[in-house]
N, C-alpha and C positions, 0 to 999 in steps of 0.2 A: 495861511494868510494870503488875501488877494487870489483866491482861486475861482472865483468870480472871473477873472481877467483871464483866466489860462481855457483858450478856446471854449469858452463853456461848458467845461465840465465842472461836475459838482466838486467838492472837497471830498467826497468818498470816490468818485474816479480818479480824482489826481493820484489818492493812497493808495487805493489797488495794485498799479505799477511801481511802490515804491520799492527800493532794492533791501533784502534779507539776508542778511548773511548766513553763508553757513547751508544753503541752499546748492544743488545741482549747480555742474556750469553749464546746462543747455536749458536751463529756467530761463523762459520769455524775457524776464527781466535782466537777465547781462547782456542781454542785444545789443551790440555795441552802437547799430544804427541810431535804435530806439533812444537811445541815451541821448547823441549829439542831437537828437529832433528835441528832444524837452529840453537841451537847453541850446536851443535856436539856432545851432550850427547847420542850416538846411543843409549847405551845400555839401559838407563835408559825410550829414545823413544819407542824403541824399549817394554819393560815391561809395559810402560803406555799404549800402542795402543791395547798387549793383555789384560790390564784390563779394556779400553773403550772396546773393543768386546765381552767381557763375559760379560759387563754391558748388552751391547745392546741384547746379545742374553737373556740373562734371563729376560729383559723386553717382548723381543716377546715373547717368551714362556708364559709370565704371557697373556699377552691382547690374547695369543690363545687362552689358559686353561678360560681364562673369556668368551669367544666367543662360544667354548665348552659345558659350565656348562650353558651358558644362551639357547642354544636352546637344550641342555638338559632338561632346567625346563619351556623353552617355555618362558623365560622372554625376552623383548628385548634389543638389544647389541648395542651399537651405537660403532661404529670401531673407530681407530684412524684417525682423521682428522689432517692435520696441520693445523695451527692456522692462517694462513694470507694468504691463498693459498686454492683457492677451483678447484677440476675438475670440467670442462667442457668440452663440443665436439667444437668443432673449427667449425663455419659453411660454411665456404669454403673448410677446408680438412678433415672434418667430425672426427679429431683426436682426442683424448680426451688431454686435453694440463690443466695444470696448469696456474689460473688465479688468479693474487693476488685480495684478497676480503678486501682487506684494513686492519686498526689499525694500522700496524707495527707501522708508523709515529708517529702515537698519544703515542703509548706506547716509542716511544724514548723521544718525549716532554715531558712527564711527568716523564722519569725512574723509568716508573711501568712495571715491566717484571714480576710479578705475575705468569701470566697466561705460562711462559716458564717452560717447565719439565726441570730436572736435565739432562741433558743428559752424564756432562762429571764426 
C-alpha cells in the first residue's frame, strides 16, 4: 500500500527487501542499518552503517595481519573463503565467476547457521 510514496520504487522493489524468516543471519536483509533506513530513522541508520564498517574494517585488518605473521613464520594461511560459493574460471568465458558449492539449503532445513560469522 502507498508504495508509490516510498522513494519511488515499485511495489515489487519495496518486497524484495522484505524480511524471511528462517533465513541466514548474514542475509542482506537483517542489516540492522538497512532496517532503521526504511523505517526513517536516518540518523540512527546512518551511525549503524559507520559501526558495520569499522566492524568490517577491523576484521580485514585482523585476516591480513594473520596472513602476514603466517608467511612471516612460513606457516600456512588458508584466506577467507565464503561458505557456499567457490571460484571457478567459467569454461566458455574463461572468467573466474562464483559457483555456489552447495549447504546453504541443508543449513536453512535444519537452522544450523553455526558455521555464519557475526558479520552485523
Amino acid at each position: 500500500k502507498y508504495a508509490e510514496n516510498m522513494y519511488y520504487f515499485s511495489e515489487l522493489a519495496l518486497t524484495l527487501n522484505a524480511p524471511e524468516s528462517g533465513t541466514a543471519p548474514t542475509d542482506s536483509r537483517c542489516r540492522p542499518d538497512q532496517r532503521l533506513m526504511e523505517n526513517g530513522r536516518w540518523d540512527e541508520a546512518n551511525a549503524e552503517k559507520q559501526r558495520l564498517e569499522e566492524k568490517q574494517r577491523i576484521s580485514r585488518k585482523r585476516r591480513e595481519a594473520e596472513a602476514a605473521r603466517a608467511t612471516e613464520d612460513g606457516t600456512p594461511y588458508d584466506p577467507y573463503k565464503p561458505l557456499w560459493f567457490e571460484r571457478k574460471k567459467d569454461p566458455v568465458t574463461q572468467e573466474l565467476e562464483h559457483i555456489y558449492k552447495g549447504g546453504y539449503w541443508e543449513s536453512k532445513e535444519k537452522q544450523d547457521w553455526t558455521l555464519c560469522p557475526d558479520i552485523f
